[in-house]
gemmi code that builds the backbone of each chain (N, CA, C; Angstrom):
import gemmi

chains = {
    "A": [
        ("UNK", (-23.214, -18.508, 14.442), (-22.042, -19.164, 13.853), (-21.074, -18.095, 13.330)),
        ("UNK", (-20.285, -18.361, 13.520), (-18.821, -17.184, 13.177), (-18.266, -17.240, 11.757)),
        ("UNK", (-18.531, -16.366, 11.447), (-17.899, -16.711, 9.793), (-17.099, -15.435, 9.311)),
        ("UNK", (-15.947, -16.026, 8.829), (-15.186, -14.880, 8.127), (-14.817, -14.879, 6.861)),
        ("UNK", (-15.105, -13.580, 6.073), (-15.117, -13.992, 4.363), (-14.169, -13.444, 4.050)),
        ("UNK", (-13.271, -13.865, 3.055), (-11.750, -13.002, 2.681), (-12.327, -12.348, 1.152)),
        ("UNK", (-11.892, -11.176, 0.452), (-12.238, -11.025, -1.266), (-10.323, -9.958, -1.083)),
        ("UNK", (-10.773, -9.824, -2.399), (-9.516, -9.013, -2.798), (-8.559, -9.263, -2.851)),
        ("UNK", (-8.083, -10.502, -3.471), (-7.208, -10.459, -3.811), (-6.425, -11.042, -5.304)),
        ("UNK", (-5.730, -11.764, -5.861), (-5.720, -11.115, -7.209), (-4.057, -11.318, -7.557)),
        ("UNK", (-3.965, -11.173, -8.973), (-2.323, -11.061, -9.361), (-1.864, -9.479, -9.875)),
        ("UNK", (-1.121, -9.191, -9.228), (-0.522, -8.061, -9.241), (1.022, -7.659, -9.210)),
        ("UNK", (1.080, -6.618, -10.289), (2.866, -6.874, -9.874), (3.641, -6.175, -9.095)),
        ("UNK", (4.824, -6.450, -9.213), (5.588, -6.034, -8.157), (5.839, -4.806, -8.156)),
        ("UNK", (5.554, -3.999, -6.800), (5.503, -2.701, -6.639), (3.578, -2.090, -6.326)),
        ("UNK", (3.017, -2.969, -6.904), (1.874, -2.453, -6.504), (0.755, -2.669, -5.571)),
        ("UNK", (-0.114, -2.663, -5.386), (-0.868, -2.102, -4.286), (-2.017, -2.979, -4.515)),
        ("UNK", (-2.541, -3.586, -3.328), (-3.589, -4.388, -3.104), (-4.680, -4.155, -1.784)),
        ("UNK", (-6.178, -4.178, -1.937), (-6.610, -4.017, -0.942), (-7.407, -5.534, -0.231)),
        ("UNK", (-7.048, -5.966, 0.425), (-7.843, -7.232, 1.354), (-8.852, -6.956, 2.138)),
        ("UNK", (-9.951, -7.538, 2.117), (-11.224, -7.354, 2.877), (-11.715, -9.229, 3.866)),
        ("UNK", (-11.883, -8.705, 4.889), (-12.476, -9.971, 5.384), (-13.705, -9.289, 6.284)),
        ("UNK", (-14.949, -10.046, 5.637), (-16.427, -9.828, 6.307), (-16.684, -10.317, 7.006)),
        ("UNK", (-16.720, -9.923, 8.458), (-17.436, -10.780, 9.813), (-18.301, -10.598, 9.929)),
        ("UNK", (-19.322, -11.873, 10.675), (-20.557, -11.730, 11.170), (-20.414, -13.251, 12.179)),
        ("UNK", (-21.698, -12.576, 13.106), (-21.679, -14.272, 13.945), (-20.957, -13.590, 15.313)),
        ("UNK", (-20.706, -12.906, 15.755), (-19.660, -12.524, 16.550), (-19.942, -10.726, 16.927)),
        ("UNK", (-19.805, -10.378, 18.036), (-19.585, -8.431, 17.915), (-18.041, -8.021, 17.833)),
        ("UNK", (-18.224, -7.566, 16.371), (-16.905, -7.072, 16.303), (-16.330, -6.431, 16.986)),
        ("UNK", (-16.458, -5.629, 17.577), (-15.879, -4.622, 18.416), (-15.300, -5.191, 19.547)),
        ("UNK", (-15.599, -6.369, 20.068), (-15.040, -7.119, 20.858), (-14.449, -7.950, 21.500)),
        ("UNK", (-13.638, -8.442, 19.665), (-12.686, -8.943, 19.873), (-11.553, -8.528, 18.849)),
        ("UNK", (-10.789, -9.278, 18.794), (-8.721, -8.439, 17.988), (-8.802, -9.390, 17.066)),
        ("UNK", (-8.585, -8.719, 15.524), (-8.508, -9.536, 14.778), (-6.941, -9.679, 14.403)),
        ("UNK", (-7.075, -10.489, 13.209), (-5.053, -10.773, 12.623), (-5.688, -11.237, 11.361)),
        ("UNK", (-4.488, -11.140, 10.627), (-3.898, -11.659, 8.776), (-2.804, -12.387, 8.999)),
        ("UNK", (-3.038, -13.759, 8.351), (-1.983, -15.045, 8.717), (-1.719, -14.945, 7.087)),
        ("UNK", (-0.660, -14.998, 6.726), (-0.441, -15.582, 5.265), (0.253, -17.025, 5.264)),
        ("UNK", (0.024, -17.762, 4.164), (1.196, -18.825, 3.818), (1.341, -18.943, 2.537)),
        ("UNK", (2.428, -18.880, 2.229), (3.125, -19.161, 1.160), (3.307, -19.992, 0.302)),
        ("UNK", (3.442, -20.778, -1.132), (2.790, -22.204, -1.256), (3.566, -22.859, -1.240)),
        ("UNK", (3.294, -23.717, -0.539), (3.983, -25.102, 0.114), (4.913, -24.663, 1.102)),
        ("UNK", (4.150, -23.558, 1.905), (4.963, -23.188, 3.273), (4.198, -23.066, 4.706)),
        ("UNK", (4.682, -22.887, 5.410), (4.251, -22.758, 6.441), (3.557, -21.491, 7.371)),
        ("UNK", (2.568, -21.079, 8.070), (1.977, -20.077, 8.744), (2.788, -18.727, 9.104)),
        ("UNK", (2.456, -17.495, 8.679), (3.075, -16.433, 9.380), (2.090, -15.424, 9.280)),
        ("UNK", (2.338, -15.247, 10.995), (1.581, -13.774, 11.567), (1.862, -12.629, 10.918)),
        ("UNK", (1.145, -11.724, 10.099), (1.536, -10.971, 10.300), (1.130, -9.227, 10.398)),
        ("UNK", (0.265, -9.690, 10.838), (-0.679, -7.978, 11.399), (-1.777, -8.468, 12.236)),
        ("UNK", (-1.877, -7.623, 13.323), (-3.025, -7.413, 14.355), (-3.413, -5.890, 14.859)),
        ("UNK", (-4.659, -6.501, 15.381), (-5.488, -5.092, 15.862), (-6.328, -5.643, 16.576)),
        ("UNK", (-6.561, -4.717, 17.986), (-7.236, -5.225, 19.135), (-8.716, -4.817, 18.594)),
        ("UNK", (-9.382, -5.356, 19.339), (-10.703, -5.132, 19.564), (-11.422, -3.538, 18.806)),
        ("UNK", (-11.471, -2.646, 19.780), (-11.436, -1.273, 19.834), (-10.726, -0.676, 18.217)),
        ("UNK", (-9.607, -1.280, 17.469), (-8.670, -0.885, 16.827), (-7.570, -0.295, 17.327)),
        ("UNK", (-7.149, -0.562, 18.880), (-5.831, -0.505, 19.043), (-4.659, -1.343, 19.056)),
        ("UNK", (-3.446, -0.725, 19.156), (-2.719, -1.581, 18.076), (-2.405, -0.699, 17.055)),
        ("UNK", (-1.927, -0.886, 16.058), (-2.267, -2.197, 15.743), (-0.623, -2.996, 15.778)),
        ("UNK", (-0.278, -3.935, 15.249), (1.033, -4.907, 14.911), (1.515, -5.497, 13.885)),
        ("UNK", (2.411, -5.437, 13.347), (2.943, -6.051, 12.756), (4.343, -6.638, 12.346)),
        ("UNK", (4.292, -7.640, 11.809), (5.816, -7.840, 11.875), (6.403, -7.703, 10.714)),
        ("UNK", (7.927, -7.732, 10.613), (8.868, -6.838, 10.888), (8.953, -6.654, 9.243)),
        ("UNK", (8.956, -7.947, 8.128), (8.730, -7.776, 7.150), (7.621, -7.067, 6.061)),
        ("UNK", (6.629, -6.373, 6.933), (5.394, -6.161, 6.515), (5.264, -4.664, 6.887)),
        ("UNK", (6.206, -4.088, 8.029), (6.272, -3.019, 8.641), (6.461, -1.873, 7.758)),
        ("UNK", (5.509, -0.741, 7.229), (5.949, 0.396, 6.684), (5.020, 0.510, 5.463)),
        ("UNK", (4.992, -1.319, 4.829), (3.763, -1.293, 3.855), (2.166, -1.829, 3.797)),
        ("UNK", (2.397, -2.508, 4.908), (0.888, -2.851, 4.960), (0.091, -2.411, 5.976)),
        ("UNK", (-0.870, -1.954, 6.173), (-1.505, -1.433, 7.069), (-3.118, -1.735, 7.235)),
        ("UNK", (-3.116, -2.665, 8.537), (-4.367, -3.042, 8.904), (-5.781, -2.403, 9.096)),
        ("UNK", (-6.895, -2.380, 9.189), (-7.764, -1.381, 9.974), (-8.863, -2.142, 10.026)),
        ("UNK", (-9.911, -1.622, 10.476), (-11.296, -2.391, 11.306), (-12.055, -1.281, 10.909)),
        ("UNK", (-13.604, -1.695, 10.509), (-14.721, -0.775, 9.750), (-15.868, -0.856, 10.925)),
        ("UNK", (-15.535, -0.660, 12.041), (-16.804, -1.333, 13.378), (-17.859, -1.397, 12.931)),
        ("UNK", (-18.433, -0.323, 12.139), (-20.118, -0.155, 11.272), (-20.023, -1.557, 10.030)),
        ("UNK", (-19.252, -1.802, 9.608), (-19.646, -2.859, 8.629), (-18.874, -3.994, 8.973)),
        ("UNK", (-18.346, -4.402, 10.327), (-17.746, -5.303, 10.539), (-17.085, -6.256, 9.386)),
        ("UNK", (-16.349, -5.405, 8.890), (-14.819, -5.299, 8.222), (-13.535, -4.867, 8.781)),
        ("UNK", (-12.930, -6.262, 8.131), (-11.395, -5.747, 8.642), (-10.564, -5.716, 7.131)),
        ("UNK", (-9.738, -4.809, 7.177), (-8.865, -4.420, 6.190), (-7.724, -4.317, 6.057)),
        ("UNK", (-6.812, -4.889, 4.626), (-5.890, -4.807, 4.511), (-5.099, -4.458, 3.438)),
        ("UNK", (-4.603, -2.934, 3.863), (-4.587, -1.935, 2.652), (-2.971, -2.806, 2.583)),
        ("UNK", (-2.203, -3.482, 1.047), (-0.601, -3.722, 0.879), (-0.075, -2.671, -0.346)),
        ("UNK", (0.999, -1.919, -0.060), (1.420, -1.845, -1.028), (2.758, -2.138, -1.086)),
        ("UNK", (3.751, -1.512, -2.010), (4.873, -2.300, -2.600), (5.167, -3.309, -2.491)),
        ("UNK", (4.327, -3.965, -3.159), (4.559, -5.330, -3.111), (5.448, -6.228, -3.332)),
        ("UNK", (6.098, -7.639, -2.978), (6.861, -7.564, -3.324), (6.859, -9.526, -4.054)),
        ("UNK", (7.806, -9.729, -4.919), (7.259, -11.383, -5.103), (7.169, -12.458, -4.147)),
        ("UNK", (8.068, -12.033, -3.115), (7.709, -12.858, -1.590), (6.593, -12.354, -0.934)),
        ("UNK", (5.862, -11.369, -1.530), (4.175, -11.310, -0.553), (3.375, -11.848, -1.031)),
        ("UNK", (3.513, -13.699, -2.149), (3.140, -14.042, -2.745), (2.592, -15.150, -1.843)),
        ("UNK", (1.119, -15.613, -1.542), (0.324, -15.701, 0.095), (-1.049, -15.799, -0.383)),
        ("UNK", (-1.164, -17.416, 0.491), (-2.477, -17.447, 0.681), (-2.965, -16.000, 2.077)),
        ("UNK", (-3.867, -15.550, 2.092), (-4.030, -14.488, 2.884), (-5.336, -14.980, 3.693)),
        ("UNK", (-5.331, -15.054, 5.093), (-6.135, -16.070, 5.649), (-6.634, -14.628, 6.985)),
        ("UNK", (-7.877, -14.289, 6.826), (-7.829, -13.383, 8.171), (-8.412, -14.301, 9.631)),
        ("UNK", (-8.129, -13.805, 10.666), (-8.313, -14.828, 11.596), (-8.773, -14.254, 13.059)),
        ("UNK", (-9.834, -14.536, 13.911), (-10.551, -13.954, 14.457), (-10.137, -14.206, 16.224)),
        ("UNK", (-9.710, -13.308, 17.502), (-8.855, -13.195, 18.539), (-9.474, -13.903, 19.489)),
        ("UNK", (-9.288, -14.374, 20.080), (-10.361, -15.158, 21.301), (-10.548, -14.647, 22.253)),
        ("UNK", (-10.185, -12.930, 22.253), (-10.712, -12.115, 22.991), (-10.374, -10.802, 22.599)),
        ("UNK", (-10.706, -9.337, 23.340), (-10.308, -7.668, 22.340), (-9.094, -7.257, 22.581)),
        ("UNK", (-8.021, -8.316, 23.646), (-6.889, -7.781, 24.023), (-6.185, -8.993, 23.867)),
        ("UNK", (-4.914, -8.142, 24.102), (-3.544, -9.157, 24.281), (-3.570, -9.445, 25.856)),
        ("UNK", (-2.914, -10.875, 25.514), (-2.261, -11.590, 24.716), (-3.724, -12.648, 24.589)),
        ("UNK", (-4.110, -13.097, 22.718), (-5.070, -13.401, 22.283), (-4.713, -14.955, 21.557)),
        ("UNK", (-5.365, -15.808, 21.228), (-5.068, -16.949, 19.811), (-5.858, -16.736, 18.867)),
        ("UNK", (-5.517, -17.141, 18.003), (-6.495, -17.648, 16.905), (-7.804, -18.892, 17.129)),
        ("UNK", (-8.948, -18.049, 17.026), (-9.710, -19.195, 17.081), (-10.868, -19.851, 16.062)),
        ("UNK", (-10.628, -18.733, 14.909), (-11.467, -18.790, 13.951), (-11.058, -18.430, 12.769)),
        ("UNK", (-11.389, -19.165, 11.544), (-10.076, -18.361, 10.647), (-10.841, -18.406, 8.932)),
        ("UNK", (-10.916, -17.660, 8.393), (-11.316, -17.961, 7.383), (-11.011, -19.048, 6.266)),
        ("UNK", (-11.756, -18.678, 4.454), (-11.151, -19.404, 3.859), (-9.588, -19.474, 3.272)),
        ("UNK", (-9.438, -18.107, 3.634), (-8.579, -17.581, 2.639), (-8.356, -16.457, 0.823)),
        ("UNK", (-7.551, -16.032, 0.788), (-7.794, -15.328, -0.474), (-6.487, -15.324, -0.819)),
        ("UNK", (-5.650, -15.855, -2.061), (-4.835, -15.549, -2.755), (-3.739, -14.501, -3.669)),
        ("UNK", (-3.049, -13.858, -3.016), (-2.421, -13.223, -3.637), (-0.983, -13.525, -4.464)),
        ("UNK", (-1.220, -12.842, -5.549), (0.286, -13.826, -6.278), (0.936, -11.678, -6.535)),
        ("UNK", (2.327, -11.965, -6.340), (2.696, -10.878, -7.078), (3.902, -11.621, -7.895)),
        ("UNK", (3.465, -10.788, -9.502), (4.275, -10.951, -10.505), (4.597, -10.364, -11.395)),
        ("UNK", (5.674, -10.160, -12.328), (5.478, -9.374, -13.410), (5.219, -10.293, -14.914)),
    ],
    "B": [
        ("UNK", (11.863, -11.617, 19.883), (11.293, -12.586, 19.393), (11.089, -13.816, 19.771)),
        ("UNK", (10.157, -14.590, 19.919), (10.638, -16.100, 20.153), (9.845, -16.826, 19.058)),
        ("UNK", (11.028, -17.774, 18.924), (11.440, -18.798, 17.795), (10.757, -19.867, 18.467)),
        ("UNK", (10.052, -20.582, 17.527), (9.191, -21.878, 18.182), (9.706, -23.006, 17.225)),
        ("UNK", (10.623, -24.236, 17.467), (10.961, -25.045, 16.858), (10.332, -26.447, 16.950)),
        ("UNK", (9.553, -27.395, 15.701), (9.124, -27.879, 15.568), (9.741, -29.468, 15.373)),
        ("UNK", (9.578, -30.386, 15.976), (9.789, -32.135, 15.767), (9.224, -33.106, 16.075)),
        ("UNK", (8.945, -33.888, 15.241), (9.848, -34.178, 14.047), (8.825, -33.492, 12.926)),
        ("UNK", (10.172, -33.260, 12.126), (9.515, -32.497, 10.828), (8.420, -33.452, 10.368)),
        ("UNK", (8.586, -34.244, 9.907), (7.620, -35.478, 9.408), (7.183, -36.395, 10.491)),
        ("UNK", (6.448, -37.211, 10.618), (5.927, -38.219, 11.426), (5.181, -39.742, 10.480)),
        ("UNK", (5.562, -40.469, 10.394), (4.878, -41.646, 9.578), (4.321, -42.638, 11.176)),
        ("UNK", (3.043, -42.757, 10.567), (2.424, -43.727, 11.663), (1.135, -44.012, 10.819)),
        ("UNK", (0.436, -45.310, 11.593), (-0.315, -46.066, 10.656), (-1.531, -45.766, 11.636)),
        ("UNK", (-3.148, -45.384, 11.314), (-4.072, -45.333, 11.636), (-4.000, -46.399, 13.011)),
        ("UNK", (-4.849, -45.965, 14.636), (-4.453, -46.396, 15.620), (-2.891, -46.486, 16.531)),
        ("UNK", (-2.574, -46.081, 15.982), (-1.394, -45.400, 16.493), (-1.263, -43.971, 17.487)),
        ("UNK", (-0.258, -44.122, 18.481), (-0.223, -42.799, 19.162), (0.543, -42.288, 18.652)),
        ("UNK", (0.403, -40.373, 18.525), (1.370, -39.256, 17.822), (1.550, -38.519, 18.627)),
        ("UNK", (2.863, -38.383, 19.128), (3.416, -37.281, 19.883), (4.297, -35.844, 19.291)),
        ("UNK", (3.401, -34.973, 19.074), (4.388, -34.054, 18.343), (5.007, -32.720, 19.427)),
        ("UNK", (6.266, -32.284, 19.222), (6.790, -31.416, 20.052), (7.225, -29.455, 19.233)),
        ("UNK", (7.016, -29.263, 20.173), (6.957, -27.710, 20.022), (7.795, -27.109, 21.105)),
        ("UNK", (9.220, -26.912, 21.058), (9.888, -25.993, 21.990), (9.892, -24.492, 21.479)),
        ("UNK", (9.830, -23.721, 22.569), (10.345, -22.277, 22.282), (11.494, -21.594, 22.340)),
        ("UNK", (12.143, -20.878, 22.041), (13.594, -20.188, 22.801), (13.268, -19.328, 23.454)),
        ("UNK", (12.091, -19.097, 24.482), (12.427, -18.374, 25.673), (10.790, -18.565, 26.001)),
        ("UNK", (10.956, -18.316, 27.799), (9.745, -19.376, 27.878), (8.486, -18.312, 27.751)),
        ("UNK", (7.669, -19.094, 27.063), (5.881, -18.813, 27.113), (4.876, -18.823, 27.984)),
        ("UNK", (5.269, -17.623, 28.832), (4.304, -17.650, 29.929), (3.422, -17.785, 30.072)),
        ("UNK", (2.690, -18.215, 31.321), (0.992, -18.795, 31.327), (0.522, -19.310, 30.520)),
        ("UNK", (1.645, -20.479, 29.509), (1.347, -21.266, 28.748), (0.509, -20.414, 27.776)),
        ("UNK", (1.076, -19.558, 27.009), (0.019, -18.792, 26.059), (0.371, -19.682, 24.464)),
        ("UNK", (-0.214, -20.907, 24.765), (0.468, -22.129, 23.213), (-0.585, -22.709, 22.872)),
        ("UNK", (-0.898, -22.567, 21.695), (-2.280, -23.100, 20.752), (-1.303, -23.745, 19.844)),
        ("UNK", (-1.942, -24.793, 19.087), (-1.854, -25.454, 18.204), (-3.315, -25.904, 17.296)),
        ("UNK", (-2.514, -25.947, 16.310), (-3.571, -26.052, 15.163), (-3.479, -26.732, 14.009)),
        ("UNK", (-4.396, -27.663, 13.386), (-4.451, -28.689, 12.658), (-4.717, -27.878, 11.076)),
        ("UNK", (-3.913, -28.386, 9.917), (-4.207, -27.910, 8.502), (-4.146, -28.952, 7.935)),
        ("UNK", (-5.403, -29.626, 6.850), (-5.332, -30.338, 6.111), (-5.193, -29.488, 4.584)),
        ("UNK", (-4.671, -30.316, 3.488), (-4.490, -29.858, 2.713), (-5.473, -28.655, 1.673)),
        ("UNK", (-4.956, -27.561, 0.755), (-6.400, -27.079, 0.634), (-7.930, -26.245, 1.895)),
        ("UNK", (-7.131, -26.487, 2.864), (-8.137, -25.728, 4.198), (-7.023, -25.011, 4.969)),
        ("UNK", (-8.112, -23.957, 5.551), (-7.853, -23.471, 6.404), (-7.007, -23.878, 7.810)),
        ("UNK", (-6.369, -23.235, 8.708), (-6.030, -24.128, 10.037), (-7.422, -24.398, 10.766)),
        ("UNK", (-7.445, -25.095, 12.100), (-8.210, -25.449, 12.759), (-7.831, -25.447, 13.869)),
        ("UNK", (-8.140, -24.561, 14.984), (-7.377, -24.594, 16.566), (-7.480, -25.870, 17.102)),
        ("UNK", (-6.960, -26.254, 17.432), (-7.413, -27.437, 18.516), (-6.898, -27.203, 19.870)),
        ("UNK", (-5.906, -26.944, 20.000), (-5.612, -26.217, 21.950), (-5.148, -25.325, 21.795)),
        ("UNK", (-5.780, -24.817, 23.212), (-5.271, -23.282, 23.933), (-5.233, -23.211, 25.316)),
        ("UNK", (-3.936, -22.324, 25.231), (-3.724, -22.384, 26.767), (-2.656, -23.777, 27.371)),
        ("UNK", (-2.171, -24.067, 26.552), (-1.279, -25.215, 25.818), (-1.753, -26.819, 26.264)),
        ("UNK", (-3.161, -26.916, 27.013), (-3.597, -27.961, 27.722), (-5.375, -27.901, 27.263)),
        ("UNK", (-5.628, -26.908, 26.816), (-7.129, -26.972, 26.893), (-7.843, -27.018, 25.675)),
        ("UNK", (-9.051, -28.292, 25.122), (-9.318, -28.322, 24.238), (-10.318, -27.504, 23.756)),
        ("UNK", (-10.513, -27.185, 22.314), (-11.184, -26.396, 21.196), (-13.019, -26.899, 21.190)),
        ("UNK", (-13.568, -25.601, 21.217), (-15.019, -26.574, 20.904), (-15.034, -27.717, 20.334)),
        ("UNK", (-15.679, -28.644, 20.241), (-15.880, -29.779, 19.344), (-14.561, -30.689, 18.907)),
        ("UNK", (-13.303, -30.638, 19.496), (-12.113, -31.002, 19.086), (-12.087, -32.635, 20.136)),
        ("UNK", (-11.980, -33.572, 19.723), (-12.031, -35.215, 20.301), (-11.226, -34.721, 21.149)),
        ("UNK", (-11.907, -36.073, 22.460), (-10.602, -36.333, 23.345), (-9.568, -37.084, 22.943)),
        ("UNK", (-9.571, -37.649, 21.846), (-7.746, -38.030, 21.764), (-6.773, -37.006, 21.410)),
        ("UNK", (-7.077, -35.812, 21.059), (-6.280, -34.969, 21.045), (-5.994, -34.333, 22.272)),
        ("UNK", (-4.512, -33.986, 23.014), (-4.693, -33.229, 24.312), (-3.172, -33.101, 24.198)),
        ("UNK", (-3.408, -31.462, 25.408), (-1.813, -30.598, 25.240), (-1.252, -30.991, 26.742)),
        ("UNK", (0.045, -30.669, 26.409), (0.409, -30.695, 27.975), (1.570, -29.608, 27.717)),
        ("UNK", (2.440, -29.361, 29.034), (3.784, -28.877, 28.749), (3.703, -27.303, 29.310)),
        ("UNK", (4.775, -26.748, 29.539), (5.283, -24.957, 29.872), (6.362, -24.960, 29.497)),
        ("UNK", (6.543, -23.909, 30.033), (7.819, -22.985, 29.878), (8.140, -22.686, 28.473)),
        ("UNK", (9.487, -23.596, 27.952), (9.799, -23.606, 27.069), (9.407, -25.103, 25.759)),
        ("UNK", (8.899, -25.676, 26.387), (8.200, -27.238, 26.026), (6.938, -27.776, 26.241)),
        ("UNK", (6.518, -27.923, 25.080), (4.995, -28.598, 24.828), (5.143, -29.394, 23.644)),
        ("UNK", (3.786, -30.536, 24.112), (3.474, -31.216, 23.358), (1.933, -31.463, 22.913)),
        ("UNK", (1.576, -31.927, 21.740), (0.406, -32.409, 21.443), (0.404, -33.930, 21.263)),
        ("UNK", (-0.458, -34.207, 21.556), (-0.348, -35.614, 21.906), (-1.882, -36.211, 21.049)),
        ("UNK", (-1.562, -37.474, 20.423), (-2.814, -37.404, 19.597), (-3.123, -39.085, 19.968)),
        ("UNK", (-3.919, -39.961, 20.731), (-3.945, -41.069, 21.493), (-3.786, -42.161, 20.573)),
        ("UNK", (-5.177, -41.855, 19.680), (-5.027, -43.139, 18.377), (-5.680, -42.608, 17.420)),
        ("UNK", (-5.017, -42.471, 16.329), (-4.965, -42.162, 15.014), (-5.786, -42.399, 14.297)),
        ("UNK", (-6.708, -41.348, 14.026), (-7.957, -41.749, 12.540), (-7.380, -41.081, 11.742)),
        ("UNK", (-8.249, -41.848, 10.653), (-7.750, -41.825, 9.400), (-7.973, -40.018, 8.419)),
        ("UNK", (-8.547, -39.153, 9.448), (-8.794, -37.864, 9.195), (-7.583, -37.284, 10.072)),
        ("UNK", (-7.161, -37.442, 10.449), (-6.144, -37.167, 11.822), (-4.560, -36.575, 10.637)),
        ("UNK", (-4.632, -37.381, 9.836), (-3.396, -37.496, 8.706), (-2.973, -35.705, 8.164)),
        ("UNK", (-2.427, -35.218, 8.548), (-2.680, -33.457, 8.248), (-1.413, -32.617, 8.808)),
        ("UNK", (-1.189, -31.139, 8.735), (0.074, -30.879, 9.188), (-0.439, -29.991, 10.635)),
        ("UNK", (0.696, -29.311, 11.451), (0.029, -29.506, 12.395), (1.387, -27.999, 12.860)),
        ("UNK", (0.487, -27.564, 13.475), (1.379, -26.186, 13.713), (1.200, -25.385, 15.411)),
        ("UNK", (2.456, -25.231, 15.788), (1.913, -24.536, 17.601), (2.130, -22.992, 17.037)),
        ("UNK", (1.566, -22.509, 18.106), (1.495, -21.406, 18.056), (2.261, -20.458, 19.376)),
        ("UNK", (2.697, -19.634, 19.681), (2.687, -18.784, 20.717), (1.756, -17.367, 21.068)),
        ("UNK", (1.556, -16.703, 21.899), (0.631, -15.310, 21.744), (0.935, -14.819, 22.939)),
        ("UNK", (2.021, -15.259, 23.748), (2.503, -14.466, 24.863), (3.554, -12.719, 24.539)),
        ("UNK", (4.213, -13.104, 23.635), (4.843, -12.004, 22.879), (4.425, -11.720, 21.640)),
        ("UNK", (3.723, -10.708, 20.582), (3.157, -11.056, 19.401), (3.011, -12.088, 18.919)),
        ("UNK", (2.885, -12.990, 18.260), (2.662, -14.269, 17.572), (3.130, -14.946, 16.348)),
        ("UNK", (3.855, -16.194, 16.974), (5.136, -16.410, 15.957), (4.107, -18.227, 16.092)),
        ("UNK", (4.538, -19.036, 15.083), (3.856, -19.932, 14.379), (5.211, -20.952, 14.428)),
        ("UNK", (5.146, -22.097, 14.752), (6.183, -23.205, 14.440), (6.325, -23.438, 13.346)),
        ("UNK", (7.192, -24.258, 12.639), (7.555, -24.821, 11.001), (6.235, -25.543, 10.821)),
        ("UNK", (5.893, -26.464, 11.371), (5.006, -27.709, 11.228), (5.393, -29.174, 11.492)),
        ("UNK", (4.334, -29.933, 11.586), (4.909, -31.234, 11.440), (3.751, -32.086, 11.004)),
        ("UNK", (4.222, -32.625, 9.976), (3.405, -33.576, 8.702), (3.176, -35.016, 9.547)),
        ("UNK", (1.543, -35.481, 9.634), (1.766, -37.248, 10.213), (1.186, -37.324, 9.244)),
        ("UNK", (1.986, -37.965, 8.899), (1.699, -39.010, 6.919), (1.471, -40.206, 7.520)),
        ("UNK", (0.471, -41.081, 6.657), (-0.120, -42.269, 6.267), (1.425, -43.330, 6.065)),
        ("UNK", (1.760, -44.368, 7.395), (3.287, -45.158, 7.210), (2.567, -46.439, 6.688)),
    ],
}
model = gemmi.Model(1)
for chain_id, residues in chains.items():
    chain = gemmi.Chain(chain_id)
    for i, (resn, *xyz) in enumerate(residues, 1):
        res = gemmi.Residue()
        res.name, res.seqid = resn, gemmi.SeqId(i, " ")
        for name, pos in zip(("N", "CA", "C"), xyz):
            atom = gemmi.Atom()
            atom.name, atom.element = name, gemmi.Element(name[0])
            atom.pos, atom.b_iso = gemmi.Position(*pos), 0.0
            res.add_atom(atom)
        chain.add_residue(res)
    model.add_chain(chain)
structure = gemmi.Structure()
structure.add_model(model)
structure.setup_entities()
């Protein structure tokens, strides 16, 4: 059974730095591309970081570009998500979500519970 | 980029009822690379198609996709009362961009 666990996350203010963890098991990591979906509350889904299989890649979009940076732990089948400067719009349920295969072009087919981030001062 | 636009924003229909919800793109999604996915409140999403026609492990047959290019639909036959939830397409032909949603509320 495929399961993905989100921790780390937390209220923090603006400008600072957060680390996201999601624990896989159920699945060989290495062989498939994971992603980080956030939503916003009382909003709607956005992509916004991936990494293939292997850890190539990785992606992200365009608002997220410069501060957040994805990575994959193959030995502890962890995926990671180092944010910093944060900002009060990176204020997000943080949902990691598992590729339905190690390459592009992939879907979502598995997705965790989620983990909460609020930034505030 | 492509922009995936969602209608109708809302949907009111009464349990047994058919739901047709639509998902266009602005530029087309090749080899149908279009998932959609079910969120009830408080949870996670839930895939239900991929490949813009093909259903999800364990996902009923009244749910089913059809559609290319730039147009798809999910189509939901008759309405249970768990069915009530928001409902989101997806694309993954060009990185991955997410529709607005569309709410079928309890009419």
């Amino acid at each position: 059974e495929v399961q993905l666990l989100e921790s780390g996350g937390g209220l923090v203010q603006p400008g600072g730095s957060l680390r996201l963890s999601c624990a896989a098991s159920g699945f060989t990591f290495t062989n498939y591309a994971m992603s980080w979906v956030r939503q916003a509350p009382g909003k709607g889904l956005e992509w916004i970081s991936g990494i293939g299989g292997r850890g190539d890649g990785p992606y992200y979009t365009d608002s997220v570009k410069g501060r957040f940076t994805i990575s994959k732990d193959r030995s502890e089948s962890t995926l990671y998500l180092q944010m910093n400067s944060l900002r009060v719009e990176d204020t997000a349920v943080y949902y990691c979500a598992k590729g339905s295969t190690g390459y592009y072009p992939y879907y979502l087919d598995y997705w965790g519970q989620g983990t909460l981030v609020t930034v505030s001062s | 980029e492509i922009v995936l636009t969602q209608s109708p924003g809302t949907l009111s229909l009464s349990p047994g009822e058919r739901a047709t919800l639509s998902c266009r793109a602005s530029q087309s999604v090749s080899s149908s690379n279009l998932a959609w996915y079910q969120q009830k409140p408080g949870q996670a999403p839930r895939l239900l198609i991929y490949g813009a026609s093909s259903r999800a492990t364990d996902i009923p047959d009244r749910f089913s996709g059809s559609g290319s290019g730039t147009d798809f639909t999910l189509t939901i036959s008759r309405l249970e009362p768990e069915d009530f939830a928001v409902y989101y397409c997806l694309q993954y032909v060009n990185s991955r961009t997410f529709g607005p949603g569309t709410k079928v509320e309890i009419k």
